[in-house]
TIZA-573635 format. One record per residue: residue number from 1; residue in one letter; z, x, y of N, C-alpha, C, O, CB in turn. Coordinates in Angstrom, 2 decimals. Glycine has a CB too. Layout:
<rs>
R  NUM  a  Z  X  Y  Z  X  Y  Z  X  Y  Z  X  Y  Z  X  Y
...
</rs>
This chain:
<rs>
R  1  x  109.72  84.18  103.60  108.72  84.32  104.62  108.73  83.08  105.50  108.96  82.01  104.94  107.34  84.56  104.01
R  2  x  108.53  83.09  106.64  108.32  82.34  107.72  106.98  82.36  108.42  106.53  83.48  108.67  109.25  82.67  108.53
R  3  x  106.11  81.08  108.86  105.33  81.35  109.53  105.24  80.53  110.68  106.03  79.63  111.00  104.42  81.45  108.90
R  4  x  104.36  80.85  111.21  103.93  80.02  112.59  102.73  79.77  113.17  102.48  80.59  114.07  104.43  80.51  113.58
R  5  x  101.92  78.97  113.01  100.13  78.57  113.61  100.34  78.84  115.11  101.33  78.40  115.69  99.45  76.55  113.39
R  6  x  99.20  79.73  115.85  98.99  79.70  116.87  97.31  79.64  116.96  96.36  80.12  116.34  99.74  80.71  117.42
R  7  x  97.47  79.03  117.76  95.95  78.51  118.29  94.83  77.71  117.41  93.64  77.99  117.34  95.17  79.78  118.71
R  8  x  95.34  76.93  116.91  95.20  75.97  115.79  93.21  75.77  116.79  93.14  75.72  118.02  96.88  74.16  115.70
R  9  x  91.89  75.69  115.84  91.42  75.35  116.34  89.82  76.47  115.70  89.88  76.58  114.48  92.22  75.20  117.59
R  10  x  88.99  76.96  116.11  87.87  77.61  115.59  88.81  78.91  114.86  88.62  79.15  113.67  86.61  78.03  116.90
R  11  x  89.59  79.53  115.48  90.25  80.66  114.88  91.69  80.12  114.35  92.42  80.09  115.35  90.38  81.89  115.99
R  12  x  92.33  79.73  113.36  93.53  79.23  113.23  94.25  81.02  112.73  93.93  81.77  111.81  93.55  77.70  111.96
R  13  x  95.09  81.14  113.61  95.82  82.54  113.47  97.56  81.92  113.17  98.25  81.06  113.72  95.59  83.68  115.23
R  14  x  97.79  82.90  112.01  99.06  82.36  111.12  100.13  83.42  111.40  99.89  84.41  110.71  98.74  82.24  109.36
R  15  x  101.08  83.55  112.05  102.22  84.81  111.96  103.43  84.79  110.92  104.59  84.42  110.75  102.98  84.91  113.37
R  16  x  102.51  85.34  110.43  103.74  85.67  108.98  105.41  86.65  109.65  105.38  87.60  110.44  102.58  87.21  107.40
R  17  x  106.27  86.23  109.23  107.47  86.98  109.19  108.13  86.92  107.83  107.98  86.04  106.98  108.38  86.50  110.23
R  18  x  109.16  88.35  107.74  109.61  88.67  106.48  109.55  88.87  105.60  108.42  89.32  105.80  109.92  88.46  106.18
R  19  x  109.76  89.10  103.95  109.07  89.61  102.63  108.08  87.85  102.37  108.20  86.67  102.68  110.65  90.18  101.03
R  20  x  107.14  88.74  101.62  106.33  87.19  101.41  106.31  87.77  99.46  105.68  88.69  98.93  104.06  86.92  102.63
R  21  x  107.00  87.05  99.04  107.17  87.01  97.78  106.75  85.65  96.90  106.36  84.62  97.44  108.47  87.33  97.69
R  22  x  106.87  85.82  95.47  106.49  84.60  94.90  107.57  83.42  95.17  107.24  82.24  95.03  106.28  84.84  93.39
R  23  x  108.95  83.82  95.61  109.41  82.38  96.15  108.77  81.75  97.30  109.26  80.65  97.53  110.78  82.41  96.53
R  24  x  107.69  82.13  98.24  107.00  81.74  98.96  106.16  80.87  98.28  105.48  80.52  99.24  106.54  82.62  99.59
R  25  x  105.76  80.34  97.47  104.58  79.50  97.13  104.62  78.63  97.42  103.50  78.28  97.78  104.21  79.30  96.17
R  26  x  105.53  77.66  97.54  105.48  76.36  98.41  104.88  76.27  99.92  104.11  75.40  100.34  106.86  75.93  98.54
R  27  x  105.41  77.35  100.60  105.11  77.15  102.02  103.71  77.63  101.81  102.81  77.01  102.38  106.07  77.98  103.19
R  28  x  103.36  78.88  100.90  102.07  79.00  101.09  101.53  78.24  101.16  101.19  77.88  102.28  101.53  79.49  100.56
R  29  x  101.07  77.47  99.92  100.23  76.43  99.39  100.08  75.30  101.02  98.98  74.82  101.30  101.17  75.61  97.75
R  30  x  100.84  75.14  101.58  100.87  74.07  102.86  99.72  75.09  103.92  98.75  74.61  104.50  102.93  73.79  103.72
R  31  x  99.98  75.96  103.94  98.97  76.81  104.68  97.19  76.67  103.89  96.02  76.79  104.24  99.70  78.61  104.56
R  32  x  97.92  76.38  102.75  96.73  76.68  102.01  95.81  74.99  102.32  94.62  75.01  102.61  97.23  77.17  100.09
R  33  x  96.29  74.17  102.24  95.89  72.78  102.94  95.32  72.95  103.96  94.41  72.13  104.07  96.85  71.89  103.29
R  34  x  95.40  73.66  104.84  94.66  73.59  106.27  93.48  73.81  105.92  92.74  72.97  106.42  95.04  74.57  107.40
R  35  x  92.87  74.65  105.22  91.06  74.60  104.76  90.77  73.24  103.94  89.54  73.16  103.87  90.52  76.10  103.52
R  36  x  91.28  72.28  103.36  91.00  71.21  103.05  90.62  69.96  104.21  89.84  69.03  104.08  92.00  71.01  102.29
R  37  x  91.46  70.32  105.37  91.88  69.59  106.06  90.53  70.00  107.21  89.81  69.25  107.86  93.51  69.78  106.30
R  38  x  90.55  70.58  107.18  89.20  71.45  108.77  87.83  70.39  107.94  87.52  70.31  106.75  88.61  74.43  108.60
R  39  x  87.39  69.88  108.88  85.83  69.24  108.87  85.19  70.50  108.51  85.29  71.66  108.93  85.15  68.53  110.44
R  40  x  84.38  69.80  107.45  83.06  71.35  107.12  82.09  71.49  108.25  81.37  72.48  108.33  81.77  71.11  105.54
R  41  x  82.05  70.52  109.15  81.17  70.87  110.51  81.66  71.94  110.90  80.94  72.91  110.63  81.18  69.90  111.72
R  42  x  82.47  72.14  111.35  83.47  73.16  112.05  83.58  74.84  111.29  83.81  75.21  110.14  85.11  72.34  111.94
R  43  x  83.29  75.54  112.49  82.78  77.21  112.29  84.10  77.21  112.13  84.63  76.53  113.00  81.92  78.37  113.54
R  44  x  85.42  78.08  110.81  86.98  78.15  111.26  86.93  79.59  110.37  86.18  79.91  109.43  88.31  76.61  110.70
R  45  x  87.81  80.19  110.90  87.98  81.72  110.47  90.06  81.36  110.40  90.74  80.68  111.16  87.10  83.31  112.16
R  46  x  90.46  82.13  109.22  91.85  81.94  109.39  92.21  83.36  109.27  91.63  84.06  108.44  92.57  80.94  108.35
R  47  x  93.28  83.93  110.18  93.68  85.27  110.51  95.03  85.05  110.23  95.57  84.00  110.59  93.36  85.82  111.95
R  48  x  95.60  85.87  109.66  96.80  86.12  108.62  97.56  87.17  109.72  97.00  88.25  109.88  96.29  86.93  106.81
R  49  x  98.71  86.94  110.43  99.24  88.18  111.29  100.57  88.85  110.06  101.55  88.22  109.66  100.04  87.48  113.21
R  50  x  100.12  90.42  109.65  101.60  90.94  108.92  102.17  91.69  109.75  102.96  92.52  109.29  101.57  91.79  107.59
R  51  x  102.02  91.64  110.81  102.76  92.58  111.68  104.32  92.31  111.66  105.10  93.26  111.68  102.22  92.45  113.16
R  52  x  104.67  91.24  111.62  105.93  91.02  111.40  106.59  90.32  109.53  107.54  89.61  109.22  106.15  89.98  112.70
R  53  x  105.43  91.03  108.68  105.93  91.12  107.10  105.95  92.57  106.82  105.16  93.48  107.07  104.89  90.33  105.93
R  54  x  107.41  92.47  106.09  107.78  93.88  105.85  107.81  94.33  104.38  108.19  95.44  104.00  109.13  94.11  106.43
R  55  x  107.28  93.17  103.46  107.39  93.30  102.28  106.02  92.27  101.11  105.94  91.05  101.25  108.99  92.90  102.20
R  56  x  105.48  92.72  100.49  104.68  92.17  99.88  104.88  92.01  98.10  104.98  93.17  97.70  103.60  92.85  100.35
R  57  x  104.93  91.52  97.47  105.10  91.33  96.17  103.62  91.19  95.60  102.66  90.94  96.33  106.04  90.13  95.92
R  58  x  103.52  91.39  94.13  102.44  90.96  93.35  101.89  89.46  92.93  100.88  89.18  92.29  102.71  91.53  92.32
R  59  x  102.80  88.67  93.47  102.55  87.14  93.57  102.51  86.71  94.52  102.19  85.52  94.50  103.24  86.36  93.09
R  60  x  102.77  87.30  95.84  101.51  87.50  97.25  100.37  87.57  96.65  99.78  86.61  96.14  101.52  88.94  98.29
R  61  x  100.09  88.47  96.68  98.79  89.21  96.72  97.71  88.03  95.66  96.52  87.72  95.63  99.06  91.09  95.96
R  62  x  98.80  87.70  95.02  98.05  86.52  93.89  97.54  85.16  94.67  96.47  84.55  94.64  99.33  85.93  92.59
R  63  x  99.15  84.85  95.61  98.74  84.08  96.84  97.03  84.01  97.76  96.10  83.24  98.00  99.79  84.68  97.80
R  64  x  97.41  85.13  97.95  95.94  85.11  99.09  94.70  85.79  98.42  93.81  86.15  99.19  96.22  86.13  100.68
R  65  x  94.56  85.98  97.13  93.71  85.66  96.81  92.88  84.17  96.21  91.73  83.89  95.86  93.83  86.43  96.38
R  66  x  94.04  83.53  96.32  93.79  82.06  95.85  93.15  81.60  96.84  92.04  81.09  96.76  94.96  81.15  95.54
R  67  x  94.04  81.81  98.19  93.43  81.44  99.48  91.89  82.40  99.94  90.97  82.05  100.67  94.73  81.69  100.64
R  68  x  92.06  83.55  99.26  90.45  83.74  99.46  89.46  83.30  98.83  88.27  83.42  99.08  90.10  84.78  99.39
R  69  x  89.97  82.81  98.02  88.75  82.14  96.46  88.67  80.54  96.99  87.97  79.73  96.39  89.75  82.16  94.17
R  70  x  89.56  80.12  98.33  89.60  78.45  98.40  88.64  78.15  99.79  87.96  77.18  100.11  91.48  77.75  98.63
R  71  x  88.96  79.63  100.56  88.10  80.13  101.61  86.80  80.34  101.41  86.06  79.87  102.27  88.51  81.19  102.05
R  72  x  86.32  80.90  100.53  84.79  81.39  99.93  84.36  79.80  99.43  83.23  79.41  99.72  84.85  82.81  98.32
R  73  x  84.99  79.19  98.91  83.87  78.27  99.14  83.47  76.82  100.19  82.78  75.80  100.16  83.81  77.89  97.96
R  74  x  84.29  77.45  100.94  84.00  76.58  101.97  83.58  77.63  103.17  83.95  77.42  104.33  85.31  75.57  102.29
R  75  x  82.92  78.58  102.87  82.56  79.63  103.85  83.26  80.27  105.04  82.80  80.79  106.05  81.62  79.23  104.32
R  76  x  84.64  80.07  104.59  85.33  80.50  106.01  86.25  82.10  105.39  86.78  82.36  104.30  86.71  78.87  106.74
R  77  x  86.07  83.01  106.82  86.61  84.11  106.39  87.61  84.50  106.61  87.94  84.69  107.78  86.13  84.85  106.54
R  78  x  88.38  84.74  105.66  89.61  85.20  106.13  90.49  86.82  106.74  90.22  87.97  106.42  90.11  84.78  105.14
R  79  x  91.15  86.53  107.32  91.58  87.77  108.38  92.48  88.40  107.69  93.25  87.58  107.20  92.23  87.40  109.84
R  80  x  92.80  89.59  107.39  94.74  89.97  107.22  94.91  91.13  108.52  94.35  92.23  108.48  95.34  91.05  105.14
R  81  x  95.77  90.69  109.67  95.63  91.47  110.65  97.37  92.56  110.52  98.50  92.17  110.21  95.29  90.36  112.15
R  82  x  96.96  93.69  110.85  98.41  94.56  111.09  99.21  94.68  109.96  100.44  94.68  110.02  99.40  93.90  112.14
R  83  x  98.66  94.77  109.04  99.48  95.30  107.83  100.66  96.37  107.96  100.00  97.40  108.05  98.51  95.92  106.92
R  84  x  101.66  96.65  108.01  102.19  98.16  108.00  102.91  98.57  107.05  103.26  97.70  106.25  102.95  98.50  109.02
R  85  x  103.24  99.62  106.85  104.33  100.34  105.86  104.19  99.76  104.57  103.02  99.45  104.34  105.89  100.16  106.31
R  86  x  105.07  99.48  103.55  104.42  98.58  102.17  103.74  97.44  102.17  103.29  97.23  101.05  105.35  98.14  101.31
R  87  x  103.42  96.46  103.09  102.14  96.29  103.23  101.09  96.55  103.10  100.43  96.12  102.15  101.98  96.23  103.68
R  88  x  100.73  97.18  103.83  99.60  97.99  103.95  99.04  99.14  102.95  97.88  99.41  102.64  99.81  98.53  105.05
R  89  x  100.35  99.73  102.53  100.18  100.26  100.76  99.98  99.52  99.94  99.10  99.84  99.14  101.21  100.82  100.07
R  90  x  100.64  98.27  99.77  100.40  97.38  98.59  98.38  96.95  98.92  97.49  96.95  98.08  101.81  95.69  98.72
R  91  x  98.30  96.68  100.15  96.59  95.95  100.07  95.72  97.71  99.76  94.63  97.82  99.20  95.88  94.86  102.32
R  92  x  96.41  98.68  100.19  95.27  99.62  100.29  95.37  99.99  98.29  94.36  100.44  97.76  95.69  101.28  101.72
R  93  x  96.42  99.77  97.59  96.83  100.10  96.22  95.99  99.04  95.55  95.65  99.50  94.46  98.49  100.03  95.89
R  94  x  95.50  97.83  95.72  94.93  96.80  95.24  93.48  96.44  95.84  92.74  95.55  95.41  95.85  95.82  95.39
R  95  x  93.19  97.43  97.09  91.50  97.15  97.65  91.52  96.47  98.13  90.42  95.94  97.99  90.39  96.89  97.03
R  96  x  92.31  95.71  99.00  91.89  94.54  99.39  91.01  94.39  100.44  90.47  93.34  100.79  92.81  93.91  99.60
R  97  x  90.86  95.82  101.07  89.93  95.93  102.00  88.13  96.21  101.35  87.11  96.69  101.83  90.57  97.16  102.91
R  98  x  88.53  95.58  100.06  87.18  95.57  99.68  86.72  93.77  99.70  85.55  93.40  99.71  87.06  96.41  98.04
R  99  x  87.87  92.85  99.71  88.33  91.57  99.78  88.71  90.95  100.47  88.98  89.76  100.29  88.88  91.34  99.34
R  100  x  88.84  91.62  101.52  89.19  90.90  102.88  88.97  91.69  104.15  89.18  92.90  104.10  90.67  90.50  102.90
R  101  x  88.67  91.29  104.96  88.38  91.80  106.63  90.05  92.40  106.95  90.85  91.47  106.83  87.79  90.08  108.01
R  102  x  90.55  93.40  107.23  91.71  93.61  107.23  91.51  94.43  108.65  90.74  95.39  108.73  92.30  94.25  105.88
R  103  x  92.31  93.93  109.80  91.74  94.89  110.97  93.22  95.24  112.07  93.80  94.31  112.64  90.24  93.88  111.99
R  104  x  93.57  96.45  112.20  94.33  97.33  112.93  95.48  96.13  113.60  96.38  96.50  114.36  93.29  98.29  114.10
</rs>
């Protein structure tokens, strides 16, 4: 997986590309620093783009729930935008839209 920060700032939006599998954990985890790093003054929402991930594994999904459990307590919500094809099966097979804001 590959990503890329755009618009670093109240909304930090992340574009994921390619399978995001458990050999991803390194890069995750660096993503995962940016909520350490944001002043708790600061209103920040982080939006996850899968429009360009074509593949999800079960140590994803383990991924961003870490990042939702690191998010919750620092009150910031997290996004998963454009899920498609096994994507979007894998979050709808696991609820995640009971766990995350997941939007079109």
């Amino acid at each position: 997986m590959e990503y890329t920060i755009q618009d670093p700032g109240p909304l930090c939006r992340v574009m994921l590309r390619g399978a995001f599998t458990f050999s991803d954990n390194r890069s995750f985890r660096s993503l995962m620093r940016l909520l350490n790093q944001a002043p708790q003054s600061i209103e920040l929402a982080i939006e996850l783009d899968f429009s360009g991930v074509d593949f999800v594994d079960s140590d994803a999904l383990g991924m961003l729930l870490q990042l939702r459990d690191q998010a919750d307590m620092q009150s910031v919500p997290v996004i998963l935008r454009q899920p498609a094809g096994q994507v979007q099966e894998m979050f709808k097979l696991s609820k995640f839209d009971q766990l995350f804001s997941i939007t079109p």
